[in-house]
C-alpha positions as CSV (number, residue, x, y, z in Angstrom):
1,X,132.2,70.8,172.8
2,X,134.8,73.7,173.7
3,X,137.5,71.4,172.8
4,X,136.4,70.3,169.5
5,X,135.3,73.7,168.3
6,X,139.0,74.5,169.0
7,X,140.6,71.8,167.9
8,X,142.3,72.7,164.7
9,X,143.6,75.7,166.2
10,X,145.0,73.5,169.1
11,X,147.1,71.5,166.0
12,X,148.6,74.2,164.3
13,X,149.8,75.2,167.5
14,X,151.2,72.0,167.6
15,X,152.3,71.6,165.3
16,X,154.9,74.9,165.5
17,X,155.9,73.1,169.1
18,X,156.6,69.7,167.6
19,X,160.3,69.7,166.1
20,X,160.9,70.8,162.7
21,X,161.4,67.2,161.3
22,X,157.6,66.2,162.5
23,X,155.9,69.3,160.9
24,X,158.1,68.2,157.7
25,X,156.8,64.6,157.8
26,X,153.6,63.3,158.9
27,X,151.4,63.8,162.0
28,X,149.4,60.7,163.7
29,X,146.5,61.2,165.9
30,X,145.5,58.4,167.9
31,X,143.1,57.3,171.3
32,X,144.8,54.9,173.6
33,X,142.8,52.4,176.1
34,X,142.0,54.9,178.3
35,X,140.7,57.7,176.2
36,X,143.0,59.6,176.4
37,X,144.3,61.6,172.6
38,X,147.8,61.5,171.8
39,X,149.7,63.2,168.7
40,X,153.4,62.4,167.0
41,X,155.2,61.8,164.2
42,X,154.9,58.2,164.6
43,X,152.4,55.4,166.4
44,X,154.0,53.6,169.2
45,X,153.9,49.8,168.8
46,X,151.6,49.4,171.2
47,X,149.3,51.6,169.6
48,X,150.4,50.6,165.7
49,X,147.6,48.0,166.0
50,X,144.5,50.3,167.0
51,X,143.1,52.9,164.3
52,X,144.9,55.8,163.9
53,X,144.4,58.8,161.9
54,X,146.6,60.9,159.4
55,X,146.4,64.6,159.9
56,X,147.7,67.9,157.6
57,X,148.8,70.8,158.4
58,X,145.5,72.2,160.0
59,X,144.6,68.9,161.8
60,X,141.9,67.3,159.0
61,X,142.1,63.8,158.7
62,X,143.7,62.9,155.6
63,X,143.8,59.2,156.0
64,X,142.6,56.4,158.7
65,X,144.3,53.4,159.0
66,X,142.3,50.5,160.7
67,X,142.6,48.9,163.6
68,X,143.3,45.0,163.2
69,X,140.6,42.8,163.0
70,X,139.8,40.3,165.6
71,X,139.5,36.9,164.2
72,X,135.4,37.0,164.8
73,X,135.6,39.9,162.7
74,X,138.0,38.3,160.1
75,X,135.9,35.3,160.1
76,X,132.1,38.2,159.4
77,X,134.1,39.7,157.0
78,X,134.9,36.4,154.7
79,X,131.0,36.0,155.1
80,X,130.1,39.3,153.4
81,X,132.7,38.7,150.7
82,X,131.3,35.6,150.0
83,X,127.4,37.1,149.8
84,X,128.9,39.3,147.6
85,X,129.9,36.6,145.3
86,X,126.2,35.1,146.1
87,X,124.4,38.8,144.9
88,X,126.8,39.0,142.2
89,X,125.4,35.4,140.4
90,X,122.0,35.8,141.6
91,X,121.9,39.4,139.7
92,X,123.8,37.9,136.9
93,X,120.9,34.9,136.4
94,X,118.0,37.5,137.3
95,X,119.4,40.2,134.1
96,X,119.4,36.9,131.6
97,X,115.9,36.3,133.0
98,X,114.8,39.8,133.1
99,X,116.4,40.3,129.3
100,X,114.8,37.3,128.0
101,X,111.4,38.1,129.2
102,X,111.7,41.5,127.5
103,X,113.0,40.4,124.3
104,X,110.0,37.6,124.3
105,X,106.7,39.9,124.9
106,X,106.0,43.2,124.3
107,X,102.8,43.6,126.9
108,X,101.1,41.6,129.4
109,X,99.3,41.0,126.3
110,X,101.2,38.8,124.9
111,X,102.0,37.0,128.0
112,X,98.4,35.9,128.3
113,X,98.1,35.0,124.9
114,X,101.2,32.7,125.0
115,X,100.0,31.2,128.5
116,X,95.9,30.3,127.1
117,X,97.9,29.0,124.1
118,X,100.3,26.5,126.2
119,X,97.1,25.6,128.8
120,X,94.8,25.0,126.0
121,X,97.3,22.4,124.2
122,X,97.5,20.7,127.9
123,X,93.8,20.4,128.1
124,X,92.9,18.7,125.0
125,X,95.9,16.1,126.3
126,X,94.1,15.8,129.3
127,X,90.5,15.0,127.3
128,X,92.6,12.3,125.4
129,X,94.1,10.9,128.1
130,X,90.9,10.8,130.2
131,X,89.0,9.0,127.1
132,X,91.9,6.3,126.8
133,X,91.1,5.6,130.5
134,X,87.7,4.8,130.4
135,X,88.7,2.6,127.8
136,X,91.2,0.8,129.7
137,X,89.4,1.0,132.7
138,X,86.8,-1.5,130.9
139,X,88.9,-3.4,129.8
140,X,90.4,-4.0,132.8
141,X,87.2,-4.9,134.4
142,X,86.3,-7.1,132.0
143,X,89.6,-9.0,132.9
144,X,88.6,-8.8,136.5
145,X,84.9,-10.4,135.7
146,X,86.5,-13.7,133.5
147,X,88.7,-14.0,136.5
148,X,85.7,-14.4,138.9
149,X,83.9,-16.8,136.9
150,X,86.4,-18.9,137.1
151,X,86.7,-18.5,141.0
152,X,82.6,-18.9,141.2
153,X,82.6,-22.4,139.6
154,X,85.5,-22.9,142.0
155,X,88.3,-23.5,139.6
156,X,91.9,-22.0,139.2
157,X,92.4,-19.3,137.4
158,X,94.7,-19.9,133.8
159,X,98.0,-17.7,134.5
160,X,97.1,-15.6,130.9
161,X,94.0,-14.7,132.6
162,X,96.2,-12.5,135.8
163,X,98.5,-12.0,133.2
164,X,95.8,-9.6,131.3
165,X,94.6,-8.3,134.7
166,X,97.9,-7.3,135.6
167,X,98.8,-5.9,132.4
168,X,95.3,-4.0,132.3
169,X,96.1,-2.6,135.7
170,X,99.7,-1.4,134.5
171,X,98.3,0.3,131.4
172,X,95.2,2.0,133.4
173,X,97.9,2.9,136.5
174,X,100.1,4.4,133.8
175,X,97.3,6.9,132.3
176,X,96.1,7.9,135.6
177,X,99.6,9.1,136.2
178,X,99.8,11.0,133.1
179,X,96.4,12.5,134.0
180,X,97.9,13.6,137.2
181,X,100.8,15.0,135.8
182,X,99.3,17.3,132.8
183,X,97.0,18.7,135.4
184,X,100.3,19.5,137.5
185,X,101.6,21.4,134.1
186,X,98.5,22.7,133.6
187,X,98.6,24.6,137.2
188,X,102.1,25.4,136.6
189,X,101.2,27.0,133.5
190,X,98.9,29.5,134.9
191,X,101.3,30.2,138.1
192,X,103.9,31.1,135.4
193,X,101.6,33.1,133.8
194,X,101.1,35.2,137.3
195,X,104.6,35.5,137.3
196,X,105.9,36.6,134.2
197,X,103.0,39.2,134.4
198,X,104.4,40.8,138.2
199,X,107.7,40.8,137.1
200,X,107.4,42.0,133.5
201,X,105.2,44.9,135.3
202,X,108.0,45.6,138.0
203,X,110.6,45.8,135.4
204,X,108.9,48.5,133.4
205,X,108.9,50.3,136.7
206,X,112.8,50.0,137.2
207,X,115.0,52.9,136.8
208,X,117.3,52.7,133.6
209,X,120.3,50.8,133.3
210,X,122.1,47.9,134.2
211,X,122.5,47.8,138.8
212,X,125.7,46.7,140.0
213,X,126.4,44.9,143.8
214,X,128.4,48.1,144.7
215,X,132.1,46.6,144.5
216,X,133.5,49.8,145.2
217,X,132.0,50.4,148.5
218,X,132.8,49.1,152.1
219,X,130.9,46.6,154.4
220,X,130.1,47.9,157.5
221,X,130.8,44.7,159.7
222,X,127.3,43.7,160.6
223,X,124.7,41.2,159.7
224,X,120.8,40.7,159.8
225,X,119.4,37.1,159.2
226,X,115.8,36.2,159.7
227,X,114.7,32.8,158.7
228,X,111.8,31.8,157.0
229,X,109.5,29.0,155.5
230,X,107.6,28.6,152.2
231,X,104.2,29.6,153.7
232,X,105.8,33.4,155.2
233,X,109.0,33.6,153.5
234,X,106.9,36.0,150.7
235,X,105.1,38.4,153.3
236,X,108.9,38.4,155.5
237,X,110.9,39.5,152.4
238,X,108.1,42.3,151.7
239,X,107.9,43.3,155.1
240,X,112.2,43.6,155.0
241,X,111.8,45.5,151.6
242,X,109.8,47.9,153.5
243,X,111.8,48.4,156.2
244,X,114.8,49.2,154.1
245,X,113.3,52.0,152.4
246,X,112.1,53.2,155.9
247,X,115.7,53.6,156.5
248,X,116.2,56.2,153.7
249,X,117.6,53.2,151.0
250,X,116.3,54.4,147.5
251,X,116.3,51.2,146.0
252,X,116.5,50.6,142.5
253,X,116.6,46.9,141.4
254,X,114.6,44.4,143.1
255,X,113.5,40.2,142.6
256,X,112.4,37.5,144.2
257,X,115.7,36.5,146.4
258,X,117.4,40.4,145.8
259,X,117.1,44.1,146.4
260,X,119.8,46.5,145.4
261,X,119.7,50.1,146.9
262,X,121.6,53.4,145.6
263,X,125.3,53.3,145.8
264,X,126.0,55.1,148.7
265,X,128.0,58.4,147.3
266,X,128.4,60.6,150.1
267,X,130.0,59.5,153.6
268,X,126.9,59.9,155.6
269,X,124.8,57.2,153.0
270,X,124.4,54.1,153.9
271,X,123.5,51.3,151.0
272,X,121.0,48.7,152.6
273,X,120.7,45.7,150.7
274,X,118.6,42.2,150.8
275,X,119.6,38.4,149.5
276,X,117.5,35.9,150.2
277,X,119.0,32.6,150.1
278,X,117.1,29.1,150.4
279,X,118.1,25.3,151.0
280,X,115.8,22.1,151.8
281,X,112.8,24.3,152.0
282,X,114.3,26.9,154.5
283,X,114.8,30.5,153.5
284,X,117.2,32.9,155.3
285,X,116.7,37.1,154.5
286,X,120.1,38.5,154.9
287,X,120.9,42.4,155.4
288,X,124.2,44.2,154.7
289,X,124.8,47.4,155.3
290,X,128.0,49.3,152.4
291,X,129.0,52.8,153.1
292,X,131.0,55.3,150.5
293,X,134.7,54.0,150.2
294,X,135.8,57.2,152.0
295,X,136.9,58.5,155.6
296,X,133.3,59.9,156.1
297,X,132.2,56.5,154.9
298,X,134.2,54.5,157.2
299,X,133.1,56.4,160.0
300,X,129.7,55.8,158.9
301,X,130.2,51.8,158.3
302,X,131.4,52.0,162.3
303,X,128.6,53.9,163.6
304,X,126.6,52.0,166.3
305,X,123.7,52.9,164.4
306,X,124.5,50.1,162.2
307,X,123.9,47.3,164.9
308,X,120.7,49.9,165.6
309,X,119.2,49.0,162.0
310,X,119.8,45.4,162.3
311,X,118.6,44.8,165.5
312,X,115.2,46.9,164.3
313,X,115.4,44.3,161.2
314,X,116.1,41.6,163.6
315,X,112.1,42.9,165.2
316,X,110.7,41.7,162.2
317,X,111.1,37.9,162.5
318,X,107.2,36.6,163.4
């Protein structure tokens, strides 16, 4: 504690020792393998590769360069990049959605009018279709009662006669499958009809202005995943939103396979974010972590509490 409280007064002393030439150019701080804190005007070799830190005249950092990345890390990194891309054309379809849906209805209102309209045009197919069954449903038993006279008084029976069986049964096949089918876009209808209404609702409730996948901040080098099916994916991904705003995210856009927080500003934020992406019936909730594009932020994006939040996010796989 004594140490750092007296630190910068430790580097301007320091830097009057150092020749003239160092206090003239730059000054590199830097920790090797064994802890221990060296300073000079320029990183060793051996040490190039590990982070290293830039300092002024009264020992601030000024700069950090990295250290390399291992190839695991290389390897995490081109993962993020590429969920970027993901977010980035999930968000882009979700606006066109969202945009649509605005420009279309004015209130739930309307929504409910245009959904009765669509359901009562696929009921009064259903009644026609239903009618035209029984129809060809007796006619198809009528087939089926020529063709057992004929097999009563034990003779064979003509070929027309299966012909018109067959072709009854094709025609009465057909409608039932067109029955089937309207009553499959008639539950569709009222599903869509649930949600439009949520999410025309939730976007009233979402702060002004268009939300962005925070290009200019920095990933801090972790990932959560939790997997999840069609019968818990919905409760896992409310439970995850939940848990990111427990972790101090304000978050300002959300949909069904995205949540967006605050762009992290200051280097203490941290910018929690959700995608959820799904293939062959199999859902996977991914969290990254961005930090401010500044040394306070890098420090952040290292912090061990990182792998902290995800392994707490990690907790809430069923």
């Amino acid at each position: 504690m004594t140490i750092k409280k007296h630190l910068p007064l430790l580097l301007f002393s320091l830097i009057f020792i150092l020749p003239s030439t160092v206090t003239a150019g730059k000054l590199y701080r830097w920790v090797d393998d064994n802890g221990k804190v060296s300073f000079s005007d320029k990183v060793p070799p051996k040490h190039s590769r590990k982070e290293h830190r830039e300092l002024n005249e009264l020992g601030r950092t000024i700069a950090i360069k990295d250290a390399a990345k291992t190839p695991e890390q290389i390897e995490l990194l081109k993962r993020i990049n590429t969920l970027q891309k993901t977010q980035q054309k999930l968000l882009n379809k979700q606006l066109a959605r969202d945009s649509a849906l605005l420009k279309t209805f004015r209130s739930t209102t309307d929504i409910d009018a245009l959904a009765e309209s669509k359901s009562n045009m696929v009921k009064s197919h259903i009644t026609i279709a239903s009618s035209q069954s029984e129809t060809l449903k007796s006619q198809l038993i009528l087939h089926q009662k020529v063709a057992a006279n004929f097999e009563r008084k034990g003779k064979n029976i003509p070929q027309k006669k299966l012909d018109n069986i067959k072709s009854a049964q094709s025609q009465f096949d057909k409608n039932q499958r067109e029955i089937a089918a309207l009553k499959i876009q008639k539950t569709l209808i009222t599903k869509q009809l649930i949600k439009d209404k949520v999410r025309f609702n939730a976007l009233l409730k979402q702060p002004i202005g268009k939300p962005s996948i925070h290009q200019e901040t920095i990933p801090s080098l972790v990932l959560g995943e939790l997997s999840c099916t069609p019968s818990n994916c919905d409760t896992l991904w409310n439970k995850a939103l939940t848990f990111i705003k427990q972790q101090g995210s304000v978050v300002i856009y959300t949909s069904s396979s995205l949540a967006l927080s605050k762009t992290p500003n200051s280097g203490k934020d941290r910018g929690l974010s959700l995608t959820k992406l799904t293939k062959n019936e199999q859902s996977q909730i991914i969290l990254d972590i961005r930090c401010a594009d500044s040394t306070a932020g890098k420090a952040t994006c290292k912090s061990s509490k990182n792998n902290k939040i995800v392994h707490e996010f990690l907790l809430l796989s069923p």
